[in-house]
N, C-alpha and C positions, 0 to 999 in steps of 0.2 A: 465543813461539809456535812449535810445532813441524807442521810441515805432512808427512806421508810418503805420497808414491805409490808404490805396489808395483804392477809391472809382474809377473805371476807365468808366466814364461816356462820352459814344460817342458825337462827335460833331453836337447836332443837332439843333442848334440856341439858340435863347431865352430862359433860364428856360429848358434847356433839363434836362433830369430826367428817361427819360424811355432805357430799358434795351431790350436784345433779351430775351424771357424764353426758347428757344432752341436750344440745341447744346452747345459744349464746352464754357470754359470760355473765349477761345480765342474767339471763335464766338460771343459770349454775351456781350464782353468787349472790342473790336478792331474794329468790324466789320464796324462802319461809319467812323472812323478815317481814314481808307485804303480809302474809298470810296471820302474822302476830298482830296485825293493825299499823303499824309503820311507814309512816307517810315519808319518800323520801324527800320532796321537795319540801315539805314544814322541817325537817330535819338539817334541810341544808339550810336555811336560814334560820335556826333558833342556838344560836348560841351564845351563851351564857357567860362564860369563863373571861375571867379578866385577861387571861393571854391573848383572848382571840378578840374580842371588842377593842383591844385600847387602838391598833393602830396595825397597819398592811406593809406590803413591801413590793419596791418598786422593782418591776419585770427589766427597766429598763438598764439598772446598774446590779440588781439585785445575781448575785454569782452562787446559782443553787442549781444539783442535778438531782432532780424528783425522781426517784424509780419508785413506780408501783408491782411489783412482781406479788402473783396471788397463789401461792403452792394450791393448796386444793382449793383455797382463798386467800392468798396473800398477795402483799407490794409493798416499793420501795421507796420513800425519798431522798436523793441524792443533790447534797450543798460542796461545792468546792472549800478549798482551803482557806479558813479568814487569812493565811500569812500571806495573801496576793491582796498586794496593793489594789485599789477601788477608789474611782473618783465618781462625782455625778455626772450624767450628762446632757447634750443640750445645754451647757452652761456657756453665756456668751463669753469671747476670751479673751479677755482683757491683758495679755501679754504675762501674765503669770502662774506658775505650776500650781497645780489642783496637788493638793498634800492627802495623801491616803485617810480614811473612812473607815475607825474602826467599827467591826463587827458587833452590831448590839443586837438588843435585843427583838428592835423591829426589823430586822434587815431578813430575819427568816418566819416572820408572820404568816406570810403567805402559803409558807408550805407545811408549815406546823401546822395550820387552822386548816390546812389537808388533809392531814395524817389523822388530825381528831377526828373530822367528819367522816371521814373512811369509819373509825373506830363506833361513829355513835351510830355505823349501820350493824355491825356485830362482826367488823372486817379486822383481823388478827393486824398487826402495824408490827412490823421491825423500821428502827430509828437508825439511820445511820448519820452521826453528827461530829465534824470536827473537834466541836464544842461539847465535852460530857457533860458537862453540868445542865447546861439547858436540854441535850440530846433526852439525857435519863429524865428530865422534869418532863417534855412531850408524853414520853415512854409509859413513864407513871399516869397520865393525864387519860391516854388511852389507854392502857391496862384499866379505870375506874370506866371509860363509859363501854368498855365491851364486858362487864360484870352483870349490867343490863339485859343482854342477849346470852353468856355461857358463865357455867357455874361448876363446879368440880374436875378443869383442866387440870391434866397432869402434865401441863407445859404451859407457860406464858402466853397469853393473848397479846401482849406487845416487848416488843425487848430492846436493846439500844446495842449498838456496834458504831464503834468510833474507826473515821475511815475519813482519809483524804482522796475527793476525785480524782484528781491529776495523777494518782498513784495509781497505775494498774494494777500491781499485785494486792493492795487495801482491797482497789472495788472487787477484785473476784475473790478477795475472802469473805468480803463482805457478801457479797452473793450466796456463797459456801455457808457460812452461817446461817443465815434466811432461811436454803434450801435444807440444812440440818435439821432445823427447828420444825419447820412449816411443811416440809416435803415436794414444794411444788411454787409454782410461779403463774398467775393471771393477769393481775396489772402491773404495768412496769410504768412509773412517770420520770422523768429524768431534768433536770430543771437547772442544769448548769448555766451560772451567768455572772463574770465579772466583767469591771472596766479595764483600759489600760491607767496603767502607772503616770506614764510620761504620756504629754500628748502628740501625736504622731508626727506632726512634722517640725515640731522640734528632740526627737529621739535623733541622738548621733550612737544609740548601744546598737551589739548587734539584736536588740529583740527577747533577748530572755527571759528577761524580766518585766517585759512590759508586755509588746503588741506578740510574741512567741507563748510566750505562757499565756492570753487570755485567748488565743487562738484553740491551745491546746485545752482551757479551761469549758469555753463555751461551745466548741465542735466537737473535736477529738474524742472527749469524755462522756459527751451524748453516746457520741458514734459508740463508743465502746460499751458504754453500757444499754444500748438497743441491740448492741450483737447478740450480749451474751444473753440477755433477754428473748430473742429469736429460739436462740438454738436450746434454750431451756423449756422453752415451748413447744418446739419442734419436733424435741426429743420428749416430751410427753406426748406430743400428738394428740393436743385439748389448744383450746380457744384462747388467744389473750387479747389484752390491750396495752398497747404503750401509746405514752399523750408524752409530747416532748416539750418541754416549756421553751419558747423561742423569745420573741415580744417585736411589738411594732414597728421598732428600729431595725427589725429583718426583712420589713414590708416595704418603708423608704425608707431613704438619705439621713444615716446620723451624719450633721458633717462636723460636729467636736468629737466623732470618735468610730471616726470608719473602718476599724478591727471589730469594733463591738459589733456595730452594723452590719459587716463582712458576714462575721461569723456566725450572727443569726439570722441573717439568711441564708447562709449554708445549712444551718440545722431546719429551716424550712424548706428546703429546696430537697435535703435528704430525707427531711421526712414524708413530702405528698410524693417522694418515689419509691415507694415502701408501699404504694398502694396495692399492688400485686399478689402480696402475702395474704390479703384476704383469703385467697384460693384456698390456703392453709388454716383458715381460722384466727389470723393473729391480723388485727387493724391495729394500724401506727397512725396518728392524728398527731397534729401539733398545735399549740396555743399560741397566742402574740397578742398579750393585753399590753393597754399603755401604761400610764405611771396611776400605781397604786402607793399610797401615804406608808412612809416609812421616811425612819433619819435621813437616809443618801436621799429620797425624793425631796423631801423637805430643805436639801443646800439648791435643790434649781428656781432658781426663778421663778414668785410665785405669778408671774401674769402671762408667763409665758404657760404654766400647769392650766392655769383660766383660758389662754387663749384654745389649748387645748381640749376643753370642757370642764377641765378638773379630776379629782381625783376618779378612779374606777373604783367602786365598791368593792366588799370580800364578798357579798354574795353575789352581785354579779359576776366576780371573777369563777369564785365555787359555780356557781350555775353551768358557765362553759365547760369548766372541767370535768364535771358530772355530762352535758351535754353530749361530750366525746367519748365520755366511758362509756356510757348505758345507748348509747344511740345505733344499733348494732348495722346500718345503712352508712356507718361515718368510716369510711377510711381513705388513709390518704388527703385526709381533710386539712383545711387551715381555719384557725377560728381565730377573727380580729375581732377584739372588745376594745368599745372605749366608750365613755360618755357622752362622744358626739351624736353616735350610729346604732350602739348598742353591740348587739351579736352579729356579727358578720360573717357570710363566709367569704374567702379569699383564694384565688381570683373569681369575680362575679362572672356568671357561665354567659353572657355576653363576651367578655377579655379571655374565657375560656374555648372561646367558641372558633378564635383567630386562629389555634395552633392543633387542636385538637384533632385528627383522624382516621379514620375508618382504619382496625388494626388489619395486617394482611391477612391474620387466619380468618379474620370477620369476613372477609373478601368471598375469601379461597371458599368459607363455607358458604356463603350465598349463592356460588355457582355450581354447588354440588345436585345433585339429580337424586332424589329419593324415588320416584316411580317415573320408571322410562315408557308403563306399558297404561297411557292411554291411550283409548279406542275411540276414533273420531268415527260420529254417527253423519250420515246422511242430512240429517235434518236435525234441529235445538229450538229447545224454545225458551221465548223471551217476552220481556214486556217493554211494547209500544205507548206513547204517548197519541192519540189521535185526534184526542179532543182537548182544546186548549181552556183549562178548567184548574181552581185550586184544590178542589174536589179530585183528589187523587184516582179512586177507586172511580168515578167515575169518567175521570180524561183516560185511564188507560183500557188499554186487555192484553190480555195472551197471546200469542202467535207463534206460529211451527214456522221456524224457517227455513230454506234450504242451506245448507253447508257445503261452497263453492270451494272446490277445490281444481289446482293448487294454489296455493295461497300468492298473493304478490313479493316479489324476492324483497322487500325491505320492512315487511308486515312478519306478525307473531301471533299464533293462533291461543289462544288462554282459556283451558278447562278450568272454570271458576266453579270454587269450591266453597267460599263463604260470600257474599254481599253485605255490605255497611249501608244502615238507615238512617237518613238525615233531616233535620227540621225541615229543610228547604227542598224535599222534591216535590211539595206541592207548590213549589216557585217553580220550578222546572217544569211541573207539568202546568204549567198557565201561561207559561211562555215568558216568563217576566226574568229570565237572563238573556234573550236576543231583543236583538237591535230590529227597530222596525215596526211599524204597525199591524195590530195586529189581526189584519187582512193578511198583511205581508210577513207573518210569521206562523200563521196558519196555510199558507201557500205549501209552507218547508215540511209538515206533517207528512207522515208519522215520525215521533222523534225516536230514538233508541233510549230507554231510562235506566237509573242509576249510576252514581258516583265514580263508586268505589270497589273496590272487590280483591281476592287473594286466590291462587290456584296452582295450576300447575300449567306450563308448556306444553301444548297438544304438539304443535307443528312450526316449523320455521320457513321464515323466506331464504332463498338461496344465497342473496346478500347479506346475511344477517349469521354472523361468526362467532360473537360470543355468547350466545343464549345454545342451551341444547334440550333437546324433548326429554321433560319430569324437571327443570328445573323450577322449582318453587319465584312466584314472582307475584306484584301486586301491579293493579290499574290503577288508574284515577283519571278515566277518560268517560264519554258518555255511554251506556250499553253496559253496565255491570250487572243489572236484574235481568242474567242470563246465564243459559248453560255454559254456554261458548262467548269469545269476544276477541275479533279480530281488531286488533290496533297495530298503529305503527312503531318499529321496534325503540325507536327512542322514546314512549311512554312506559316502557316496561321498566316495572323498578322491581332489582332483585331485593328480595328476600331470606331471610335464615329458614323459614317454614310457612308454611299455608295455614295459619291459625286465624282464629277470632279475634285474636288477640292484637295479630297484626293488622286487622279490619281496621280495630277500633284507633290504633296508630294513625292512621291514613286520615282523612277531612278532617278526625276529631282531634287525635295527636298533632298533628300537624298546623292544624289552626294555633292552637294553645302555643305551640315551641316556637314558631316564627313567629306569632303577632308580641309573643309577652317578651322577645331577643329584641325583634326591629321596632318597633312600633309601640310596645308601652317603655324599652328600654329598661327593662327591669335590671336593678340590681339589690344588693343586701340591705338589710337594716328597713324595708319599707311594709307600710300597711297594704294588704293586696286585699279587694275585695271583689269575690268572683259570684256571680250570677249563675243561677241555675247551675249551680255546684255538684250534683249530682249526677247531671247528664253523660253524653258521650266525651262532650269536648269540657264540661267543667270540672272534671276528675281528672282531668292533666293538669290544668290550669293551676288548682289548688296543688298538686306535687310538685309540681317545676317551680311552684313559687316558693314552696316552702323547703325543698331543694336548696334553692338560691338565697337560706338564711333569711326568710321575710314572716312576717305574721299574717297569716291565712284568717281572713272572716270570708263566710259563704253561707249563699240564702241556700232554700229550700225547701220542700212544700212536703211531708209528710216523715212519719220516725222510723222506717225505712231508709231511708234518703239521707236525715240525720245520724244516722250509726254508719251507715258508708261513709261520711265526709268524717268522723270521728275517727273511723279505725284510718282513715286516707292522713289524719296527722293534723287537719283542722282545727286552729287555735279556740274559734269562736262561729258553730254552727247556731244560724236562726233560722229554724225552720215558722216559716211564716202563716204557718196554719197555729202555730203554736206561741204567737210574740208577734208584736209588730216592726218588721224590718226596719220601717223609719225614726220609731222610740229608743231601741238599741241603737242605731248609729251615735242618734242625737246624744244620748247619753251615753254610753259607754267611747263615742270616738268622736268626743268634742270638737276638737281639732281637724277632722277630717280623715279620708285614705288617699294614699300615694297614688294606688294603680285601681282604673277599677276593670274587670274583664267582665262584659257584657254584651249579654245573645237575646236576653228578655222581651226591652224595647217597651215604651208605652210609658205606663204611668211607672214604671221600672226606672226605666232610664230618668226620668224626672227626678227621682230619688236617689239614686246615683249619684246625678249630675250636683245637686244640693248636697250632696256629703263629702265633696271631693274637695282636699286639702289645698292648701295653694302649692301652685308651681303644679298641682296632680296631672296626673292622664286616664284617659279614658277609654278605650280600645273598645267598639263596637264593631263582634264580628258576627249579630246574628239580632234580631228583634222576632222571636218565635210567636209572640203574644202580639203580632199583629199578622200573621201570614194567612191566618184561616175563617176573617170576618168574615161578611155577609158579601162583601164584593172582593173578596182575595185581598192582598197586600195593597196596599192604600198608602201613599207620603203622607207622613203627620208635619204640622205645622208643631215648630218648638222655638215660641216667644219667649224674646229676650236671650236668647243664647247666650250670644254674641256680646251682649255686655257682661253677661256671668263669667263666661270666660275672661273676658277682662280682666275686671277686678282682680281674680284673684291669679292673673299668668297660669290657665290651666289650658288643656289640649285635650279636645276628642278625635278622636282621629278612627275613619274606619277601617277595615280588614278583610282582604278580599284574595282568598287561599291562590287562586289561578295566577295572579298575578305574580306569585310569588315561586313557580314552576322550578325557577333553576336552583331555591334551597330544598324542594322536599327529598331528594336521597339522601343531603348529609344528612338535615335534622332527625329521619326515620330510623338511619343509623344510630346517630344518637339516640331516639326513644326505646329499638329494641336493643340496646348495651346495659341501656338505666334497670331495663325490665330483666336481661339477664341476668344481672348483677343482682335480683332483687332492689336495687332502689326504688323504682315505678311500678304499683299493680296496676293493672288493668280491670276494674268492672264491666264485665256480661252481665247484660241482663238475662236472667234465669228465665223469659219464658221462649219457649220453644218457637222459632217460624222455621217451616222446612218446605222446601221446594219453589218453583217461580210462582207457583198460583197461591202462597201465601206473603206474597210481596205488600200487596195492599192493605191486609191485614196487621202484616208489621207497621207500616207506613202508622193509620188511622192509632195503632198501640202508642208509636212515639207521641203521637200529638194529645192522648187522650193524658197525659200528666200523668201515667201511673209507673213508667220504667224508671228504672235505677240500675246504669250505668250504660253501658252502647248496646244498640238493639240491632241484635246482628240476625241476617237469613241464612240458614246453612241449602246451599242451593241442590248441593250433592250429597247426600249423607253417606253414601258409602265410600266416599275417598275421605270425608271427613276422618270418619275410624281407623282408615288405616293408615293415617299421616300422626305421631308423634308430638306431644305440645311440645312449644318453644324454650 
């Protein structure tokens, strides 16, 4: 058993010792390292050592529990007992006993060439290892590359503590030592994992020695040392991490050894419900790589490891484990590696999407009432469409209308406090979403315009029981570029608050969350490439993908726009004033992208459509660069389609928000959970529109290509102020 605490103490001369106390653990534990020149990803892949180059260890039979605990910077890794029997698995069974696997030297590669990498960031390592002699060789390995970062300790940079898992009273001495040393505890990884002895259905014991002890090796032992982890955290009241090593056979079916399997997926299933402790500061994440090269990997079968991809690398494995540490949006996570798919997250928010629901305090606050005391006026003004034109500013105007009162008993009166601006109300004001010619749609004038909007409950119909006046609630009917806006009560979608923030959820949010679930089908492991990445609706588009474990490329036209898609997590920004979109695909993504999300349209979508991978899709839910030619939106002809698809089995498919009515509560639910949680920011655009008569103005601003992120109208400013952000 190998136990490692890394204490990860910044570089900061003589006797350093002192810690950040705010902000994440990556902030608290990194942050002078970066500042000495420190690159940590050249770090995780530059090693050197012949321990760590010759050979990995496989997750799958591999029986080690990683604790990384970080006292003001430390962690642990934790190896069960070599005296437990170990077979490999996935080996077909040829009717004879699998003979125990002793413990060498590769069997603990993977967590050792942990403990160093923690070390070679200037992170303190306690070793805890069945095995002394290899435990204190780790020990020593990292005491030499944290000499690098600290220099006249009067205490150890790394130590070793020999401890059997399966032992409770070992691990909490082992813990007790750590905390002696180190004073404290940040990361905990726990990495417990053996086989059984005997294979299960031919075991006539009662279990103790076989499928009882790897139950208690590969669950129990987690479970126990994530407790003690919690409450050492707890009880400093600072941030941690624990990453609990599970592996793939927790994800599916081992069927030569469904204890092992069992059992890790119990440590997966305990650990994404541990998501909760965020509240506190402490994210529990768990891993599940497939088979990495080690002796036990090396007895299966080698075409069956091929048929599987082959071996996982040590630094794509390190990458993940780093991924979970430093990624302070990750809890409650699952991260599947393998060489088929790469980085996955697990279950893709598609399969997440089945069970998933709206918590009840989520409810209970959406029906809460922040101001009871709106004052409905006599009369409101709003903007009409009159003239059927793409010409925004000039199809519309102003108008006072009167405010009939009382309302219809199954209607809901809505003092709108923000309005959302969209590519397409100069579609709307041209008439080019009704049916009919357009005599016969000029007939139906004056229209009522905009989208979308968020506010408050002025007044209710008599029939109408669950809504009460000041409850916060959003539209998405026609009539939102208004003070007021009577609809009917089943368009009302409650709300947590009446922000901007919730605007931008609504067409923008909403487009992005249903087309990239139903319709581009997204899941992990894939290349996403999103169009006008910037805007309202491609600044979801890029999180939710990258969210869902995928690699984010996105266009963009100015370095404004680029530093927003950067700080948004953006793998690979082209801003297209700056490179040529087409040059970078071609070269940088040979091969093609998986998903592409696109609102462009034009010579856009041509280039798209040409870089999109086989089997790809293509989700059009907006062509903006053709809305405002010289005769309004136009069909373009687009030769040869139909055989490009072909060829390569791809799909465009379009995207048409209306039609999709009865998901927009859940997924909005979902958008503002992502955003309270911090997982999803939201960009506003910072310049100012306020009131209905600078409706147009916003309008003309979207289209002029200079906003960066959703361009919202604050229609009321003085309920604006006194409503609270989300």
């Amino acid at each position: 058993m190998v136990v490692v605490w890394a204490t990860a103490m910044a570089a900061q001369g003589e006797g350093a010792t002192a810690t950040h106390e705010k902000g994440g653990v990556v902030e608290r534990v990194l942050p002078k390292m970066w500042e000495v020149g420190i690159d940590m990803s050249q770090a995780l892949l530059s090693y050197s050592h012949p321990l760590l180059s010759s050979s990995l260890s496989c997750s799958s039979t591999h029986r080690s529990s990683l604790h990384i605990p970080l006292p003001s910077t430390a962690a642990p890794i934790i190896m069960p007992p070599p005296q437990a029997p170990c077979r490999s698995t996935n080996i077909p069974d040829d009717g004879a006993e699998v003979r125990p696997i002793g413990f060498r030297h590769r069997r603990c590669f993977r967590d050792w060439a942990l403990s160093i990498a923690l070390a070679q960031k200037g992170i303190f390592v306690t070793v805890v290892d069945v095995f002394e002699e290899r435990g204190k060789e780790v020990a020593l390995l990292a005491q030499k590359e944290n000499l690098k970062f600290h220099s006249g300790l009067k205490f150890p940079s790394a130590i070793f503590v020999k401890c059997d898992v399966s032992n409770k009273g070992e691990v909490a001495a082992a813990f007790e030592k750590h905390m002696e040393v180190y004073g404290g505890l940040d990361i905990c990884i726990n990495s417990a994992g053996i086989t059984t002895s005997i294979l299960f259905h031919k075991d006539q014991t009662d279990g103790s020695n076989s499928w009882r002890q790897a139950i208690n090796v590969n669950l129990v032992a987690v479970i126990d040392c994530t407790h003690r982890a919690i409450k050492i955290m707890e009880a400093a009241k600072r941030p941690g991490v624990i990453i609990n090593m599970a592996s793939a056979a927790g994800l599916y079916p081992n069927l030569t050894d469904p204890i092992y399997s069992a059992s890790k997926g119990g440590v997966v299933m305990f650990t994404r419900s541990l998501a909760s402790y965020k509240k506190k500061g402490i994210r529990a994440n768990v891993l599940c790589p497939e088979f990495i090269r080690t002796e036990m990997a090396e007895k299966v079968d080698s075409q069956f490891i091929e048929r599987m991809g082959g071996y996982v690398s040590m630094e794509t494995f390190l990458q993940g484990a780093f991924e979970l540490i430093t990624d302070d949006s990750k809890a409650g996570s699952c991260l599947w590696i393998t060489n088929r798919r790469g980085l996955e997250y697990w279950p893709t928010p598609t399969e997440e999407a089945k069970y998933l629901v709206v918590p009840s305090r989520l409810k209970k606050r959406y029906s809460s009432v922040i101001n009871s005391n709106v004052q409905i006026p006599k009369s409101f003004e709003k903007v009409i469409v009159h003239t059927l034109s793409h010409n925004f500013r000039g199809a519309t105007s102003i108008v006072r209308a009167p405010l009939k009162l009382p309302i219809k008993p199954d209607h809901v009166l809505l003092k709108v406090i923000y309005a959302g601006v969209n590519a397409s109300d100069v579609n709307f004001s041209s008439g080019s979403y009704f049916s009919g010619s357009k005599q016969e749609i000029s007939s139906r004038l004056p229209f009522d315009a905009g989208f979308e909007g968020v506010g408050l409950v002025a007044a209710v119909g008599d029939a109408v029981k669950n809504l009460k006046v000041g409850t916060p609630a959003a539209i998405m009917t026609f009539g939102a570029y208004a003070e007021f806006a009577m609809v009917p009560s089943k368009h009302i979608l409650p709300v947590a608050r009446p922000d901007p923030e919730v605007v931008a959820m609504l067409t923008s949010g909403l487009t992005a969350s249903i087309s990239l679930e139903k319709v581009a089908q997204m899941e992990s492991g894939k290349t996403v490439l999103v169009t006008a990445a910037a805007g309202g609706t491609g600044q979801f588009a890029v999180q939710l993908a990258k969210l869902a474990g995928n690699k984010v490329v996105a266009t963009c036209g100015g370095k404004d726009k680029a530093i927003l898609l950067r700080d948004l997590g953006v793998d690979r920004v082209i801003d297209y004033k700056e490179e040529s979109i087409k040059n970078v695909l071609k070269k940088e993504f040979p091969k093609g992208v998986d998903i592409v999300y696109e609102s462009v349209g034009g010579d856009m979508f041509d280039l798209c459509l040409n870089s999109l991978a086989v089997y790809g899709r293509m989700v059009v839910i907006g062509m903006i660069s053709q809305y405002q030619g010289k005769h309004g939106w136009k069909p373009r002809n687009y030769t040869g389609l139909c055989e490009k698809l072909l060829t390569k089995s791809q799909t465009v498919a379009g995207f048409f928000l209306v039609q999709y009515a009865h998901l927009w509560q859940q997924h909005l639910d979902h958008l503002v959970h992502l955003f309270s949680v911090g997982k999803l920011k939201v960009a506003i655009d910072p310049k100012s529109f306020v009131g209905v008569q600078s409706v147009p103005d916003a309008v003309e601003y979207l289209h002029s290509g200079k906003s960066v992120g959703k361009v919202v109208v604050c229609i009321d400013p003085s309920f604006s102020q006194q409503t609270a952000k989300l």
